[in-house]
PyMOL CGO cylinders between C-alpha atoms (Angstrom):
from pymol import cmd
from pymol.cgo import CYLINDER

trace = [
    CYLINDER, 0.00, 0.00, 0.00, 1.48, 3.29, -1.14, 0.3, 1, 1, 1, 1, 1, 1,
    CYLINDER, 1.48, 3.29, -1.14, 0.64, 6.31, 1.11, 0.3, 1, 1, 1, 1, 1, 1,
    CYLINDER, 0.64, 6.31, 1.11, 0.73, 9.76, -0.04, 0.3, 1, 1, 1, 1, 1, 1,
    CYLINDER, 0.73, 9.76, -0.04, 2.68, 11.82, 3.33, 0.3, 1, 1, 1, 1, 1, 1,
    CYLINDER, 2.68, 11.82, 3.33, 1.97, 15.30, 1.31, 0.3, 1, 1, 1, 1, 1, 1,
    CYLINDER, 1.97, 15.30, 1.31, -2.03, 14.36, 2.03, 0.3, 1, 1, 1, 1, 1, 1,
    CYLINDER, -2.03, 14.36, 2.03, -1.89, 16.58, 5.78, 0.3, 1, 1, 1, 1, 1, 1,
    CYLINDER, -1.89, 16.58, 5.78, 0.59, 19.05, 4.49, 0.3, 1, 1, 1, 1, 1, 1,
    CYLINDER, 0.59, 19.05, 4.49, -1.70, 22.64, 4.90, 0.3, 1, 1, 1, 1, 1, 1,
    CYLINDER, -1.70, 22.64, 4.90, -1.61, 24.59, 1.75, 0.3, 1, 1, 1, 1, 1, 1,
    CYLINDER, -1.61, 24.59, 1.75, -1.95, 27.67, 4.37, 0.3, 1, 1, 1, 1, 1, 1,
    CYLINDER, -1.95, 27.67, 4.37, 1.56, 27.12, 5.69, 0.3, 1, 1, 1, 1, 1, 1,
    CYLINDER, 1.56, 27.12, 5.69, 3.55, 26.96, 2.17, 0.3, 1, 1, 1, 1, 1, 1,
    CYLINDER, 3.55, 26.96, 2.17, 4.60, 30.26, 2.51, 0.3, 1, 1, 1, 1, 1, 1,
    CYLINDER, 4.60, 30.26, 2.51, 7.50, 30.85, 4.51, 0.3, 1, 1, 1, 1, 1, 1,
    CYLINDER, 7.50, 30.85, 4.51, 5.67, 34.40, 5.73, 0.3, 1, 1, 1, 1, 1, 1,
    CYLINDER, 5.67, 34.40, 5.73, 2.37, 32.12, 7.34, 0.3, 1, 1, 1, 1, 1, 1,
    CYLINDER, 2.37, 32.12, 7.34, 4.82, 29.38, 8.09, 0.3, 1, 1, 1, 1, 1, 1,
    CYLINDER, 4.82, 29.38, 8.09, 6.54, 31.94, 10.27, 0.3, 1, 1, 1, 1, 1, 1,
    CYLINDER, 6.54, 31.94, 10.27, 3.41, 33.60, 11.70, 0.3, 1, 1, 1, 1, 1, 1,
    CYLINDER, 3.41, 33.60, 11.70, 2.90, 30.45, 12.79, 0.3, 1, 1, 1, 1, 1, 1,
    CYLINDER, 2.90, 30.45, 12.79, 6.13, 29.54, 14.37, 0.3, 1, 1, 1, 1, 1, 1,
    CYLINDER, 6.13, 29.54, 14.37, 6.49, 32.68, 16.47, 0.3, 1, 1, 1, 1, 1, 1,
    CYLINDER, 6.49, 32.68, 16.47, 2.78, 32.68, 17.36, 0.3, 1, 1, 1, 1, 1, 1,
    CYLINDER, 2.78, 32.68, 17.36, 3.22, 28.99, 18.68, 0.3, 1, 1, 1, 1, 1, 1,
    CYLINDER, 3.22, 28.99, 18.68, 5.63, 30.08, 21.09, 0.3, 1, 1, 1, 1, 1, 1,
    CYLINDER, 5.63, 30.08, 21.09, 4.12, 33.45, 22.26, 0.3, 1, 1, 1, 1, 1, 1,
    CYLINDER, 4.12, 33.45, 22.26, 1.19, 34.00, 23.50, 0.3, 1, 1, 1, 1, 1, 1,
    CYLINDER, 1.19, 34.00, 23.50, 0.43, 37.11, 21.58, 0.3, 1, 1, 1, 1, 1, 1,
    CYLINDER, 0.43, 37.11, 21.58, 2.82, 39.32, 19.44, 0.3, 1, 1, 1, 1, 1, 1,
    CYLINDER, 2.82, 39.32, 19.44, 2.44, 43.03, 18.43, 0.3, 1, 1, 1, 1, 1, 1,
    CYLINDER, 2.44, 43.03, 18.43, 2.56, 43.67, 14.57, 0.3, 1, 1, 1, 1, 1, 1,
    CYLINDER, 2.56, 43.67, 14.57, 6.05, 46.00, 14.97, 0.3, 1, 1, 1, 1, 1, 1,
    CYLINDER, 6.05, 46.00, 14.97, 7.90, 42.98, 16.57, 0.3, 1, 1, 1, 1, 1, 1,
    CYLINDER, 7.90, 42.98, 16.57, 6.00, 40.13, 14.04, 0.3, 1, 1, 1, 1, 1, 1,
    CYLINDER, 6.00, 40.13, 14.04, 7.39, 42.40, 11.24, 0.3, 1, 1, 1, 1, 1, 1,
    CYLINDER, 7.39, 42.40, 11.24, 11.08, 43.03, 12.42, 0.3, 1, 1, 1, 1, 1, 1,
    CYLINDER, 11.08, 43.03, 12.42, 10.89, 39.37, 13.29, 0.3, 1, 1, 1, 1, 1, 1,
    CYLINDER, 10.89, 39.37, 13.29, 9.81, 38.02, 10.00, 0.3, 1, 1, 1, 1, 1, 1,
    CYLINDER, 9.81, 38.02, 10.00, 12.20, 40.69, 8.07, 0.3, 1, 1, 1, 1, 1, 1,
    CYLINDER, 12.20, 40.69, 8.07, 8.43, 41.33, 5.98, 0.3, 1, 1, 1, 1, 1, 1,
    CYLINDER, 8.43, 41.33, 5.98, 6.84, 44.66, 4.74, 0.3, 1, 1, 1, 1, 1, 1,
    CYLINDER, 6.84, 44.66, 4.74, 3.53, 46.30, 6.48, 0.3, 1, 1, 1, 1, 1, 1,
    CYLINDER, 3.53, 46.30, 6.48, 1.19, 44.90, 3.56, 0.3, 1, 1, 1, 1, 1, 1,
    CYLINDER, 1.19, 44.90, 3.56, 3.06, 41.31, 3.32, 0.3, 1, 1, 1, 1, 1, 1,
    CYLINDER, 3.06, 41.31, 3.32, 2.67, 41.00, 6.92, 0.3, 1, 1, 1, 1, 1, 1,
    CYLINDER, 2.67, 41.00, 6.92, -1.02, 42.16, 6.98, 0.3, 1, 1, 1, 1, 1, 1,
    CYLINDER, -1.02, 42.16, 6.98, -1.91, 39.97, 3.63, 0.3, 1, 1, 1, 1, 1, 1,
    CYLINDER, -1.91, 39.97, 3.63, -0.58, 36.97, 5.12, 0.3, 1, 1, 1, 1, 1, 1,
    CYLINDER, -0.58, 36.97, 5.12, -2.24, 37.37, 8.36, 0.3, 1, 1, 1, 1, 1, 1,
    CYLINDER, -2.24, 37.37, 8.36, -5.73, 38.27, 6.87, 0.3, 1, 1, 1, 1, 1, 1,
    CYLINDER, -5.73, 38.27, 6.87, -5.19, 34.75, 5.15, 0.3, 1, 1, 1, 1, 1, 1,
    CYLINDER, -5.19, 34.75, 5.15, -4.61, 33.07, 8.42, 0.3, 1, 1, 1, 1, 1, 1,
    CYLINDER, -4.61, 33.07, 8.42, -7.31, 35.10, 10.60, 0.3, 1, 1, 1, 1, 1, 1,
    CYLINDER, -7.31, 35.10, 10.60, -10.05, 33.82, 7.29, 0.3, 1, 1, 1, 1, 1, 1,
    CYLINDER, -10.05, 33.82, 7.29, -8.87, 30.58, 8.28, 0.3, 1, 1, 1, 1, 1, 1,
    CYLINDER, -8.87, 30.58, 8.28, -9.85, 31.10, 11.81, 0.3, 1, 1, 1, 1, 1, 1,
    CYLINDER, -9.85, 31.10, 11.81, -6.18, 30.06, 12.80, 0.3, 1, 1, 1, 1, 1, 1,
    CYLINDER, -6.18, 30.06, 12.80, -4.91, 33.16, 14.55, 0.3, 1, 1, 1, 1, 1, 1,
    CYLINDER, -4.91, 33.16, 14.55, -6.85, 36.18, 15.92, 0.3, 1, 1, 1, 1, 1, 1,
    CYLINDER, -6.85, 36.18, 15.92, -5.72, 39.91, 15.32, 0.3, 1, 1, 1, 1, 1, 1,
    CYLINDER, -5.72, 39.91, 15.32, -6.76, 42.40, 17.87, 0.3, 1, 1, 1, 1, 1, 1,
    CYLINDER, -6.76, 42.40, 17.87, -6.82, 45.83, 16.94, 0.3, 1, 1, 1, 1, 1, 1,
    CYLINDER, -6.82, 45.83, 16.94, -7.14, 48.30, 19.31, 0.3, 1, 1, 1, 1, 1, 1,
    CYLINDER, -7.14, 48.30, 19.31, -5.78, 51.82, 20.33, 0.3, 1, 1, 1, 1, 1, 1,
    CYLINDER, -5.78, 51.82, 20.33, -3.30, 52.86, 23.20, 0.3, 1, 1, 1, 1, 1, 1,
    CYLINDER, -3.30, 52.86, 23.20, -3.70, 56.17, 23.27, 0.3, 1, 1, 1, 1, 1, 1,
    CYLINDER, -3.70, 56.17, 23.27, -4.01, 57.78, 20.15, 0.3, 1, 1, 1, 1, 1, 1,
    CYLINDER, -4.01, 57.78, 20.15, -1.38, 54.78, 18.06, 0.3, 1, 1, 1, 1, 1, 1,
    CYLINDER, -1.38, 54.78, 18.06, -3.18, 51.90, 16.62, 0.3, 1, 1, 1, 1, 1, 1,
    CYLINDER, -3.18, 51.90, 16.62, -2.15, 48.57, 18.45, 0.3, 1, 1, 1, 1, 1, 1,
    CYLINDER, -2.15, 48.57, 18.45, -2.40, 45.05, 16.41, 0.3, 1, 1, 1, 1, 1, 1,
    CYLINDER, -2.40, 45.05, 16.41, -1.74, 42.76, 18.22, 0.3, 1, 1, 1, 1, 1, 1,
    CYLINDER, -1.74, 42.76, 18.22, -1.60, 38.46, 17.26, 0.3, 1, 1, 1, 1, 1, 1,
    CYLINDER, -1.60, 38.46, 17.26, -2.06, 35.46, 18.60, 0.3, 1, 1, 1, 1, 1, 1,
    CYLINDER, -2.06, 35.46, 18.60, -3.28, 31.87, 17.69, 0.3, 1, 1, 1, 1, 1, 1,
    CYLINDER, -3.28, 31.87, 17.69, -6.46, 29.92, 17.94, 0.3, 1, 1, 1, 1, 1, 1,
    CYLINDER, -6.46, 29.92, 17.94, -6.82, 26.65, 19.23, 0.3, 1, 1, 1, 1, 1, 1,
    CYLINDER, -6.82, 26.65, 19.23, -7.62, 25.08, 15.45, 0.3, 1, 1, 1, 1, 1, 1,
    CYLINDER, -7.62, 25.08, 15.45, -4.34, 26.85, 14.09, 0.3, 1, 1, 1, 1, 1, 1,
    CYLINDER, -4.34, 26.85, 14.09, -2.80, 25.13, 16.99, 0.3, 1, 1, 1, 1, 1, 1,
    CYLINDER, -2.80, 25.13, 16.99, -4.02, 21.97, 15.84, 0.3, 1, 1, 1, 1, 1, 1,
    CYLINDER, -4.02, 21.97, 15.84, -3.63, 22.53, 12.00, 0.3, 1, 1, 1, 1, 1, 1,
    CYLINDER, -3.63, 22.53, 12.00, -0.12, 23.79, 12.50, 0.3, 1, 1, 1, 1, 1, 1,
    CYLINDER, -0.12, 23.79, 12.50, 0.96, 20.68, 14.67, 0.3, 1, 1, 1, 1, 1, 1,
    CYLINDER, 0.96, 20.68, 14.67, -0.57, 18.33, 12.16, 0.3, 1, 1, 1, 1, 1, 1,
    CYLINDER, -0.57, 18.33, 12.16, 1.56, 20.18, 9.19, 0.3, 1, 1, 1, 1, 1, 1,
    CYLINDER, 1.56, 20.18, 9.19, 4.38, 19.52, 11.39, 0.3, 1, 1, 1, 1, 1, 1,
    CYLINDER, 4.38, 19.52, 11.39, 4.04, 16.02, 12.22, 0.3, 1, 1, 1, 1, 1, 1,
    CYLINDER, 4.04, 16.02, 12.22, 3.52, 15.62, 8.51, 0.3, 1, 1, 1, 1, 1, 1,
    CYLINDER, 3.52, 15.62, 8.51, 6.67, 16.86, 7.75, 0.3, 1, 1, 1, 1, 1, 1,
    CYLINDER, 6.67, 16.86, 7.75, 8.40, 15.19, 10.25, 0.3, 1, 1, 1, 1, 1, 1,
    CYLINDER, 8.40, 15.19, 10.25, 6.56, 12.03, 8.59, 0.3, 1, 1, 1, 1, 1, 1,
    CYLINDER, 6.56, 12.03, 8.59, 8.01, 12.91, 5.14, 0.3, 1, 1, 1, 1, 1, 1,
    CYLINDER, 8.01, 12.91, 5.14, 11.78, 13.20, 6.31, 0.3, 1, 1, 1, 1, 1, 1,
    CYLINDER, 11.78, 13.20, 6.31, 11.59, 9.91, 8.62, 0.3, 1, 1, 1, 1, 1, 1,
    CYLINDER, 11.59, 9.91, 8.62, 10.50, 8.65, 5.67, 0.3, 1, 1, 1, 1, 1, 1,
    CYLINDER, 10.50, 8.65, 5.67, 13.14, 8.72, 3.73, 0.3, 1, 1, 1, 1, 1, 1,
    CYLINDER, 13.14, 8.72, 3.73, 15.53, 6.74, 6.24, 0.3, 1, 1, 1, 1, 1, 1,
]
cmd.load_cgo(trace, "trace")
């Protein structure tokens, strides 16, 4: 029986710019957009395209707010991009055990 291993990859996470959303988000609870941006090394729009992709997804949550009078966005993940991003994960971690 042949088994496909790219069947759990998440088409959401094939960009490095999600992929990283992803990986910082998984290991903070939530993340301003400044810091997410100097991070990632991304411009305003890539960072806010990319995140609009993964908030449609219902895999992270943006909170927008104001301190003051500056605009505050602020990130963090849901418990189904949790569980979407771990599966992608152990999928990949399927495909290189694979191949020993």
């Amino acid at each position: 029986m042949v088994v496909n291993l790219f069947n759990n990859f998440n088409k959401a996470f094939e960009s490095k710019v999600r992929l990283g959303i992803m990986s910082v988000l998984m290991v903070n609870e939530t993340i301003d957009f400044t810091t997410l941006k100097e991070l990632l090394n991304v411009t305003d729009g890539n960072l806010a395209s990319h995140s609009k992709a993964l908030e449609e997804l219902k895999y992270i949550m943006i909170t927008k707010q104001f301190i003051g009078k500056k605009p505050n966005t602020t990130y963090s993940v849901t418990e189904l991009g949790k569980k979407a991003f771990v599966e992608h994960l152990n999928s990949l971690e399927q495909l290189l055990n694979s191949n020993r």
